[in-house]
C-alpha positions as CSV (number, residue, x, y, z in Angstrom):
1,X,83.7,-38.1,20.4
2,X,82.0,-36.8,17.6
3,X,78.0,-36.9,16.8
4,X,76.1,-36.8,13.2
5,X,73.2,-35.3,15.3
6,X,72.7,-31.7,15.5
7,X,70.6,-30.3,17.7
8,X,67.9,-27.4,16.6
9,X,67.0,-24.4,17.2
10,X,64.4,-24.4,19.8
11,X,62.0,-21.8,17.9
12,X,62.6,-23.1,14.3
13,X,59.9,-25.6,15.1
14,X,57.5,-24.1,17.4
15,X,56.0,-21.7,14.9
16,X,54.1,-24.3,13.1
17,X,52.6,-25.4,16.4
18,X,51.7,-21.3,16.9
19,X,50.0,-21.3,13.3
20,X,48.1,-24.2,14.1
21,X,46.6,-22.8,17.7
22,X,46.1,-19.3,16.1
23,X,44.1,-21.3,13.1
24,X,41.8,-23.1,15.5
25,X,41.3,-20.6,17.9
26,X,39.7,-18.0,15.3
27,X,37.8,-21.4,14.2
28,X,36.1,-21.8,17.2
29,X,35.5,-18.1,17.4
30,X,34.1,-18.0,13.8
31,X,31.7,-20.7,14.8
32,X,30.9,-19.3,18.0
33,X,29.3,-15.8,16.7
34,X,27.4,-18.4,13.9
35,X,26.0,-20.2,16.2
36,X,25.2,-17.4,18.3
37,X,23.5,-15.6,15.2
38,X,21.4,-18.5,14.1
39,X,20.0,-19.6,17.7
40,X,19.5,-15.2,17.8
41,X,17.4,-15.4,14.9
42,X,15.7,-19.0,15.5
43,X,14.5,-17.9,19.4
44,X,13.5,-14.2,18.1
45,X,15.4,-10.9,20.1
46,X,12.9,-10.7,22.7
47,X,11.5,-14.1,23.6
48,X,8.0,-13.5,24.7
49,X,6.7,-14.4,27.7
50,X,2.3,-14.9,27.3
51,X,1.0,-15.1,30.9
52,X,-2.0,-16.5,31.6
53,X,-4.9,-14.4,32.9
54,X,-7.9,-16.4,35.8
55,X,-11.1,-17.1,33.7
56,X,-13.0,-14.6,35.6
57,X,-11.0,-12.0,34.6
58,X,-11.0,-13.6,31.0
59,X,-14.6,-13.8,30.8
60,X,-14.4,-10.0,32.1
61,X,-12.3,-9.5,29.4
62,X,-14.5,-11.1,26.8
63,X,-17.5,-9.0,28.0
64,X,-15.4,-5.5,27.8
65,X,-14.6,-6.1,24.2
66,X,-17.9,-7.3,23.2
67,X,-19.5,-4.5,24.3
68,X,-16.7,-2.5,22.6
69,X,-17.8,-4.1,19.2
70,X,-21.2,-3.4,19.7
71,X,-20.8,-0.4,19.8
72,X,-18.4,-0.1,17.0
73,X,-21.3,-1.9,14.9
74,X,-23.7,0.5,16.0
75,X,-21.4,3.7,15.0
76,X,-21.0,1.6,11.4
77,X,-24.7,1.2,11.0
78,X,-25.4,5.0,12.4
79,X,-22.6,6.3,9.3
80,X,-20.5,7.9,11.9
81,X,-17.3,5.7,11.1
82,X,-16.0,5.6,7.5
83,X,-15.4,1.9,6.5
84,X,-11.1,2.6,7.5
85,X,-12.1,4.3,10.3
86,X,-14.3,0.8,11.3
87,X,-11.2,-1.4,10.2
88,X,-9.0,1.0,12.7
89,X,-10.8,0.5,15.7
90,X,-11.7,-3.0,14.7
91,X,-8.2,-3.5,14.5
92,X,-7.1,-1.5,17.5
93,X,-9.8,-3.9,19.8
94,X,-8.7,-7.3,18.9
95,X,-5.0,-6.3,19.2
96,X,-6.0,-4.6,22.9
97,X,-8.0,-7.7,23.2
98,X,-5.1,-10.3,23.2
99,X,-2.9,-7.6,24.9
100,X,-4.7,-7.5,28.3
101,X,-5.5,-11.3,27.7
102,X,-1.9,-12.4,27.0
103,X,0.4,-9.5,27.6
104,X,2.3,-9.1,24.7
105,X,1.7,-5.9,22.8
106,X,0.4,-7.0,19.8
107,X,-0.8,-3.2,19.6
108,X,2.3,-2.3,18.0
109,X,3.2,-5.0,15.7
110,X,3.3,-5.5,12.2
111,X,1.4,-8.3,10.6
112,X,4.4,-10.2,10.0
113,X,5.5,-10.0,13.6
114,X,1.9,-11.5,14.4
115,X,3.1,-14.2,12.1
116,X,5.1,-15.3,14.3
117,X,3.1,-15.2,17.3
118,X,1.6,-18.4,15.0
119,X,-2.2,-18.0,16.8
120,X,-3.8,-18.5,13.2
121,X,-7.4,-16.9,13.8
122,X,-5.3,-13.6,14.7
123,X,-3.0,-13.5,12.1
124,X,-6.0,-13.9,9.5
125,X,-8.2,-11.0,11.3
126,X,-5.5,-8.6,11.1
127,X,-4.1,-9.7,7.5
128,X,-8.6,-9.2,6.5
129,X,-8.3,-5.8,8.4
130,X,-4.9,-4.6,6.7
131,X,-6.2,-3.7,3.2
132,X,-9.5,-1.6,4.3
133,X,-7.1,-0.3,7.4
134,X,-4.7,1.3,5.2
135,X,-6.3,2.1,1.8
136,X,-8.2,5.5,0.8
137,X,-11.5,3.3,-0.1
138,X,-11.8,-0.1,-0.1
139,X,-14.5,-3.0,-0.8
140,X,-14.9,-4.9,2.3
141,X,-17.5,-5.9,4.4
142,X,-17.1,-4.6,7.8
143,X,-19.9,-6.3,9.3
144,X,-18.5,-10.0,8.1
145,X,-15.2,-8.7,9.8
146,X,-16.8,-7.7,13.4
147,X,-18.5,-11.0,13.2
148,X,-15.3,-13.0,13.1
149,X,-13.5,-11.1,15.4
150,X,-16.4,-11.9,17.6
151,X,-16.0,-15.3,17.1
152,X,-12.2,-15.1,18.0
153,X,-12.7,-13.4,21.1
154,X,-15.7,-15.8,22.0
155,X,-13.6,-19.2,21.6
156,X,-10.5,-17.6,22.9
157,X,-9.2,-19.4,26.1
């Protein structure tokens, strides 16, 4: 008895089904490494861990870094700092400041990556010190500047 079926070939269809897996399989890896990029940039390379320091030892802290500006004021007022020279150290206390108080080493960042720390009063200190810091000669009041970072130090908890 004869058939009009044919059978075929086993393969001839199976390499649409291969296509198909290949497709979605390099999908999923495609959107893998995107997600994996954006969460990368979204939680930072190193996410930063701020510990939290007794109050005796923050009050401590507080004291240390007053006296340090006091005495920065009182090299300003003798002339033995240039204004930069101020603005460094100025800068170089607050940032040793939250460093000891929190841990992260705010010491070596750059303003933008205090940006992201998002502590306002910080970010605004160091963006007032950056000009004077950095230029040859600059117009800035130095003693408006230790005030403030007085004040941040003060109210810091």
């Amino acid at each position: 008895m004869k058939t009009s079926v044919e059978l075929q070939d086993p393969f001839s269809y199976m390499v649409v089904w291969i296509i198909v897996a290949a497709v979605l399989i390099v999908s999923a890896v495609l959107i893998w490494i995107l997600l994996y990029r954006v969460l990368k940039e979204k939680l930072g390379k190193n996410p930063m861990k701020i510990r939290q320091v007794p109050r005796g030892v923050l009050l401590g802290l507080k004291r240390k870094y007053m006296k340090e500006l006091a005495k920065l004021e009182d090299d300003v007022r003798g002339g033995r700092l240039t204004i930069r020279e101020a603005y460094q150290r100025l800068s170089l206390i607050i940032r040793l400041f939250v460093f000891e108080v929190t841990g992260i080493r705010v010491q070596e960042y750059t303003l933008s990556e205090i940006e992201k720390l998002n502590y306002k009063p910080l970010t605004a200190l160091v963006s007032e010190y950056y000009v004077p810091e950095f230029a040859r000669e600059a117009d800035s009041d130095i003693m408006s500047a230790i005030y403030k970072t007085r004040g941040v130090i003060d109210k810091w908890t």
